[in-house]
C-alpha positions as CSV (number, residue, x, y, z in Angstrom):
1,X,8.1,21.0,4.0
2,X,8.2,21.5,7.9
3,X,7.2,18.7,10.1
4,X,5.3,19.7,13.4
5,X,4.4,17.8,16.3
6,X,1.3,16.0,16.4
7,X,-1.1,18.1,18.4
8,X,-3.4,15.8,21.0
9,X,-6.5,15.4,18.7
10,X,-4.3,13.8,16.1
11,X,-2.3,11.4,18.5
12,X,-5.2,10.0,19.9
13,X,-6.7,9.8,16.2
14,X,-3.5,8.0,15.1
15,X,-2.7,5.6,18.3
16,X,-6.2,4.7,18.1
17,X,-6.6,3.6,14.4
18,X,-2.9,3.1,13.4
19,X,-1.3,2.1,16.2
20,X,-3.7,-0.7,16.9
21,X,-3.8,-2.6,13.7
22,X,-4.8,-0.6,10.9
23,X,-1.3,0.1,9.9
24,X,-2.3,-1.7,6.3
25,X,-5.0,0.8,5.4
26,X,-2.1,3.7,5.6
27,X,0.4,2.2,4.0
28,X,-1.6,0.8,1.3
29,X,-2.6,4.1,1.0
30,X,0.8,5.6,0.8
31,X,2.1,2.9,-1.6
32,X,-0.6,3.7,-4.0
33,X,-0.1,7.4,-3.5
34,X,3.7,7.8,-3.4
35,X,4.8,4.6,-5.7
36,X,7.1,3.0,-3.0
37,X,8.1,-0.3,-2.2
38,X,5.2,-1.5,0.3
39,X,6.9,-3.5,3.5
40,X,5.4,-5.4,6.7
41,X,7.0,-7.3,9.6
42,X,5.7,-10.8,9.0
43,X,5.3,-13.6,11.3
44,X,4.8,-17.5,11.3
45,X,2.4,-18.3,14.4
46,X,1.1,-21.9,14.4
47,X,0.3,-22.4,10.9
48,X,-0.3,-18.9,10.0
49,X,1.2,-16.4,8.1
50,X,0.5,-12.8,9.5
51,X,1.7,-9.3,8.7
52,X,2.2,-7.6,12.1
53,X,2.9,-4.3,10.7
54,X,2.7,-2.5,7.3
55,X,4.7,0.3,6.0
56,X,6.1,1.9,2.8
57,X,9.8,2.5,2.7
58,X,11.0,6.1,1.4
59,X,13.4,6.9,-1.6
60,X,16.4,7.5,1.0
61,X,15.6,4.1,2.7
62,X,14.0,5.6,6.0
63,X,10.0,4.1,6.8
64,X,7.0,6.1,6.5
65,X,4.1,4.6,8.4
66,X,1.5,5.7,11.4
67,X,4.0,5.6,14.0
């Protein structure tokens, strides 16, 4: 497989739906697909729990995500 550069339809497609939030749609979407460990960046603000950022990790321990 040969990874190309995004072309300008599909950057501004991706920043504007994954880069702004919706990073859990994708990588739920991946870990269901692929089978791999799901991951997100958590943080404590006030008395909240949030997931800043979702992603799945890949068999040889790089990230696959929307960025």
């Amino acid at each position: 497989m040969k990874i190309k550069p995004p072309d300008k339809a599909f950057s501004e497609f991706f920043e504007g739906i994954y880069l702004d939030g919706q990073c859990y749609e994708l990588a739920l979407a991946l870990w269901r697909g692929l089978g791999w460990d799901l991951i997100g960046l958590i943080q404590k603000i006030g008395n909240e729990t949030v997931v800043r950022h979702a992603a799945v990790r890949h068999p040889d321990g790089g990230f696959l995500d929307g960025r």
